[in-house]
PLY file of the C-alpha trace (Angstrom):
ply
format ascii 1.0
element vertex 112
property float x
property float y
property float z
element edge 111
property int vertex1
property int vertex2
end_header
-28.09 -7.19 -33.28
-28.55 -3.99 -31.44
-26.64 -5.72 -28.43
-23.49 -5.87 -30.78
-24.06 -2.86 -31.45
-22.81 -0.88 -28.45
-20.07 -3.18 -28.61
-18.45 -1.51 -31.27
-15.31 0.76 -30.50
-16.41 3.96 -31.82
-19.67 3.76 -30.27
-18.83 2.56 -27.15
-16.03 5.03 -27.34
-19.27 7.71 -28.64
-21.70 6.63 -25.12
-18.70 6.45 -22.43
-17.86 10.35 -23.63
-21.25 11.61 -24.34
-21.71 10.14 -20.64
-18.69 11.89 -19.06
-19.36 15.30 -20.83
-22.99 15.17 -19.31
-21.25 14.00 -16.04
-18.96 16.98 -16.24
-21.69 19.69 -17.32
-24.01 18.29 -14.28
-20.78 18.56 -11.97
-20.58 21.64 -13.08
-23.43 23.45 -12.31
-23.53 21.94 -8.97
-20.14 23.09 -7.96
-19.21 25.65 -5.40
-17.99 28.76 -7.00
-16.71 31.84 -5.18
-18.09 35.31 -6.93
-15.18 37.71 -5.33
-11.74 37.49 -6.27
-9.21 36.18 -3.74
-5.47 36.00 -3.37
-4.07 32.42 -5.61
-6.05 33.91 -9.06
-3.90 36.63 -9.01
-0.95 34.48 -10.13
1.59 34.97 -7.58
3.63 32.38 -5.89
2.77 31.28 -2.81
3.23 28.26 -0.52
2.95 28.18 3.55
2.52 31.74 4.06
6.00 32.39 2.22
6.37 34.83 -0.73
8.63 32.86 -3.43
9.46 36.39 -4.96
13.16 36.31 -4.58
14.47 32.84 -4.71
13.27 29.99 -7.45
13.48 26.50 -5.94
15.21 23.83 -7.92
14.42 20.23 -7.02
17.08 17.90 -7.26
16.34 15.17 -9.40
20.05 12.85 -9.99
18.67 10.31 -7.34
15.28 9.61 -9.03
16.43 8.81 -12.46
18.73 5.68 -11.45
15.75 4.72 -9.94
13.36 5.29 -12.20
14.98 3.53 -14.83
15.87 0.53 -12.44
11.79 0.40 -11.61
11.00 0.48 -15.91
13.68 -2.02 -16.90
12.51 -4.47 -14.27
8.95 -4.39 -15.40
10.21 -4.63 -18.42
11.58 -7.72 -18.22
9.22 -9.43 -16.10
6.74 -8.74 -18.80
8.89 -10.06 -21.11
9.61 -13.51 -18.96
6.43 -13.92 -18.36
5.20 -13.49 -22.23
7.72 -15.96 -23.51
5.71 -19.10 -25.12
7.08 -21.65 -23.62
6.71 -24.35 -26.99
10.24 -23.26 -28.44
13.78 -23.42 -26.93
14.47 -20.88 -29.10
12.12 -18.08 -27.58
13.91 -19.29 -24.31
17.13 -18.36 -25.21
16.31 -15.04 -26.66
14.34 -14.18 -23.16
17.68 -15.38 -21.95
19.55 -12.91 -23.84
17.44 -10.23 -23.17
17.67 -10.63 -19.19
21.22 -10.69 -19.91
21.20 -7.50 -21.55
19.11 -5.81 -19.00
21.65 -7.15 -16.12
24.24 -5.70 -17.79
22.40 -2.36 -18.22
21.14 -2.50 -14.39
25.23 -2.83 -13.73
26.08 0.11 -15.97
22.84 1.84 -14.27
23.83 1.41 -10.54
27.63 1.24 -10.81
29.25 4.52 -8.90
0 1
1 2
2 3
3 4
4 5
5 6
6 7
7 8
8 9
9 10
10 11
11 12
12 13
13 14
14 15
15 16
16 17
17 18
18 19
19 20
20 21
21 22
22 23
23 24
24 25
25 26
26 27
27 28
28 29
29 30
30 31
31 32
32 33
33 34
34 35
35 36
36 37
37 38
38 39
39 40
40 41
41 42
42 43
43 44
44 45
45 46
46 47
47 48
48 49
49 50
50 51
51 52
52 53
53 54
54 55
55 56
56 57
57 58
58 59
59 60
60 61
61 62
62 63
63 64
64 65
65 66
66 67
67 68
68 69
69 70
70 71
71 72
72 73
73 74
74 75
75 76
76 77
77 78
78 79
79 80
80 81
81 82
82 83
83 84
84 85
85 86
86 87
87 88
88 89
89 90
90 91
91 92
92 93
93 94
94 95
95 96
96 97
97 98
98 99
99 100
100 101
101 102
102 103
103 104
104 105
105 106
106 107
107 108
108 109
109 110
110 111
């Protein structure tokens, strides 16, 4: 019985954090800490030597999102080929579909 126990959610859930919080308060007092105050707590900008006082850098982002969203429909849909049961022609034909759809979406997607 007290073998099932642990096994429980909530107090499995109750030993892995009680675990990490003593982790992270043992961490803790071990770590390196610097008494003085030095230049990046003062909550200026800086990267590479190079004050970022007068310009703001704006990454560009319009090539990541095609891609991004070619990368989560794909997993998608291999997650959803490879979950179909395979007793019913009928759960075949709506996988079917579905890659269907998500061709036609990955055409929309990529088209220029």
């Amino acid at each position: 019985m007290p073998a099932k126990l642990l096994l429980i959610p909530p107090v499995a859930f109750l030993i892995v954090l009680s675990t990490v919080v003593f982790l992270a308060y043992l961490f803790s007092r071990c770590a390196f800490k610097r008494k003085d105050s030095f230049y990046g707590k003062q909550g200026k900008a800086y990267s590479c030597g190079e004050d970022f006082n007068d310009h703001l850098i704006q990454p560009d982002y319009s090539q990541f999102f095609p891609f991004a969203f070619f990368f989560t429909i794909l997993h998608v849909v291999a997650l959803v080929i490879a979950t179909v049961p395979t007793e019913t022609n009928m759960s075949f034909a709506v996988a079917a579909i579905y890659v269907l759809g998500a061709v036609i979406g990955l055409i929309i997607l990529l088209r220029k």
